[in-house]
N, C-alpha and C positions, 0 to 999 in steps of 0.2 A: 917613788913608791912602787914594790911589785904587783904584780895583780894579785897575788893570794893575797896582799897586804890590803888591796884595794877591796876585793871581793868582802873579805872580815870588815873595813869599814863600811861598806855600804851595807852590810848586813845588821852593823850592832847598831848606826845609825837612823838606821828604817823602824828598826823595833824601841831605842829610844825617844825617834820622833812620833813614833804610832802608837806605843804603849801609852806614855808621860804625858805630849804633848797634847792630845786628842784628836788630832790629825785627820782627815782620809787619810785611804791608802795611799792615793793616788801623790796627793800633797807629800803623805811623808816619804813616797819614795824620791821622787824630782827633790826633795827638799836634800838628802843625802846624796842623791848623786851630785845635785849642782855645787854642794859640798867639798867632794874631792876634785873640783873642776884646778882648784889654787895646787894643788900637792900632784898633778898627773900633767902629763904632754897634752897637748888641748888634738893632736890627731891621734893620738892610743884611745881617746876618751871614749869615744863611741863601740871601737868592739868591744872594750872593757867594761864599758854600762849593759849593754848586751846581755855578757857574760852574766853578769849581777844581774840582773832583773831576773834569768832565770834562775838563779842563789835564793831569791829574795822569795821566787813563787813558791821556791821547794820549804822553805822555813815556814810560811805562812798557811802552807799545804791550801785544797782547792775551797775555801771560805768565800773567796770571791772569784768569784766567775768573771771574765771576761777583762779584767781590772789590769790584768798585764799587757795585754794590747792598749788600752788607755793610756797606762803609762810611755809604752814606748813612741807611739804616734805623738804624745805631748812632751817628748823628749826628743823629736826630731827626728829616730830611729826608723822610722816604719815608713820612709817613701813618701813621693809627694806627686801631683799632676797640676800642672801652670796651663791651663788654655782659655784661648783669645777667642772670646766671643763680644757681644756689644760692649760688656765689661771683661776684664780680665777674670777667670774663675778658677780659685786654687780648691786643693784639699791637702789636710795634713797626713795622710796617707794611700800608699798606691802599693797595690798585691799582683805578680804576677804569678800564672801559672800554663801548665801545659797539659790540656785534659786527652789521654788517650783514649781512640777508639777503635772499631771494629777492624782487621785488616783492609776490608773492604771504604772506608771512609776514613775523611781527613781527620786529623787531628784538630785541638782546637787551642787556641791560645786568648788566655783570658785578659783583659787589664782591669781593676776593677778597687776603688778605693776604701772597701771594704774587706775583712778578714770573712769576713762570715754572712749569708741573710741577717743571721741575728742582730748583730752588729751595724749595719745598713740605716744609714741616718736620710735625713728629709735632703740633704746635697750629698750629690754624690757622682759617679763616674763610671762606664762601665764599656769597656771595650769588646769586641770580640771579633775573630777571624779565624778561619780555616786553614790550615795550613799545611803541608806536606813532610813539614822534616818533623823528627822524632827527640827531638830536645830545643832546650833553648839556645843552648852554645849555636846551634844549626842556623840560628835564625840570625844572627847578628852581621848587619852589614847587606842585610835584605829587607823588602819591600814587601806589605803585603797588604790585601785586600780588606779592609774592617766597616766590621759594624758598629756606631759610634754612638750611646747616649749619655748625655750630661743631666741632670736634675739639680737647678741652683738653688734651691730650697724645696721644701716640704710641701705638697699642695701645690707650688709657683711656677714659673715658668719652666721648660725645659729642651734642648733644643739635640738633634738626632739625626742620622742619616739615613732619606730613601731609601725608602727597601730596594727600587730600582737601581742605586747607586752606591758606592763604599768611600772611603779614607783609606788616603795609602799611609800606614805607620810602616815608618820605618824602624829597623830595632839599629842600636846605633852599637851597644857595648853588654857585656855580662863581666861585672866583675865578684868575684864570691860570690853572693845574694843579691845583688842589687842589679835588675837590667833597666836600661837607660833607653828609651824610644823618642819620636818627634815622629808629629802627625804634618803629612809633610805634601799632603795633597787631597782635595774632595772638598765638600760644604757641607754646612751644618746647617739646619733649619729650624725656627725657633716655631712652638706649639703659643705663643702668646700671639705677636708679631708679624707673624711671617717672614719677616726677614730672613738673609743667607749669609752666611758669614762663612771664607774659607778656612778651612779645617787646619789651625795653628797650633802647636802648644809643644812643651815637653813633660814628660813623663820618666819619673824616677820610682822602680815598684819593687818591690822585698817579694824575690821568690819563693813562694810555698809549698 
């Protein structure tokens, strides 16, 4: 199947699953993409759903707010972060970016498993470090100094690094949109606990 052929199915799909069936949004778009999973190469699938999901926002124009990040994070799209604390802690999405500043100060590079505050749930992820180079390309295959906080749920425990201290992430890879990191040295300390746990994990984050 071509992708224009594809795009048209997941488009007439989404509006038959959403109109008729009564659907969410969110059900009837997963419910068309996973759809064309039988009739598409299972590695085109992902930038081709991509593609669609932004087909799919533009059809349905801005009625739901926030409802396309939903879907793409519950499609696997939108990045992830695996780190090893007393239990292992995931999220189904991980955002990177590269905030520029003043000539006089460093840039900052963000990891953060949210697209938006808005968005921002009771678990969550959020890295940060200073940094010198002026892109992400710059960073790959270096090591840098972070600030590290995890929140494994809402209200619950949450565990972070000394302001006196950092996590070395390393950034490993950029390929398109996706950079790939591992937190590859420091401790974590939990606000429940007190326990320490060294600073493990990998990180897969959709550049924005």
């Amino acid at each position: 199947m071509s992708r224009n052929m594809f795009k048209t199915h997941v488009e007439s799909s989404f509006l038959k699953h959403y109109r008729s069936c009564g659907l969410s949004f969110v059900t009837a778009l997963l419910a068309c993409l996973l759809t064309a999973v039988g009739c598409n190469k299972i590695d085109e699938l992902n930038k081709m759903a991509k593609d669609s999901i932004d087909e799919a926002k533009k059809t349905v124009g801005e009625e739901f707010p926030n409802v396309v990040e939903t879907v793409t994070e519950k499609a696997g799209l939108a990045g992830n972060a695996n780190i090893q604390l007393d239990d292992e802690f995931t999220t189904d999405a991980c955002y990177a970016s590269l905030v520029e500043q003043s000539p006089d100060r460093p840039n900052v590079l963000k990891l953060q498993s949210y697209a938006s505050p808005e968005s921002e749930s009771g678990k969550s992820i959020f890295i940060q470090a200073q940094v010198g180079d002026s892109s992400l390309a710059d960073l790959v295959g270096k090591e840098v100094s972070a600030q590290v906080f995890v929140q494994t749920q809402r209200d619950g425990e949450a565990w972070f690094t000394d302001p006196a201290e950092s996590v070395q992430v390393k950034i490993t890879a950029l390929e398109e949109d996706m950079l790939s990191a591992e937190l590859v040295g420091g401790k974590l300390h939990s606000t429940v606990s007190g326990n320490s746990v060294d600073a493990d994990g990998t990180i897969e984050a959709v550049v924005q």
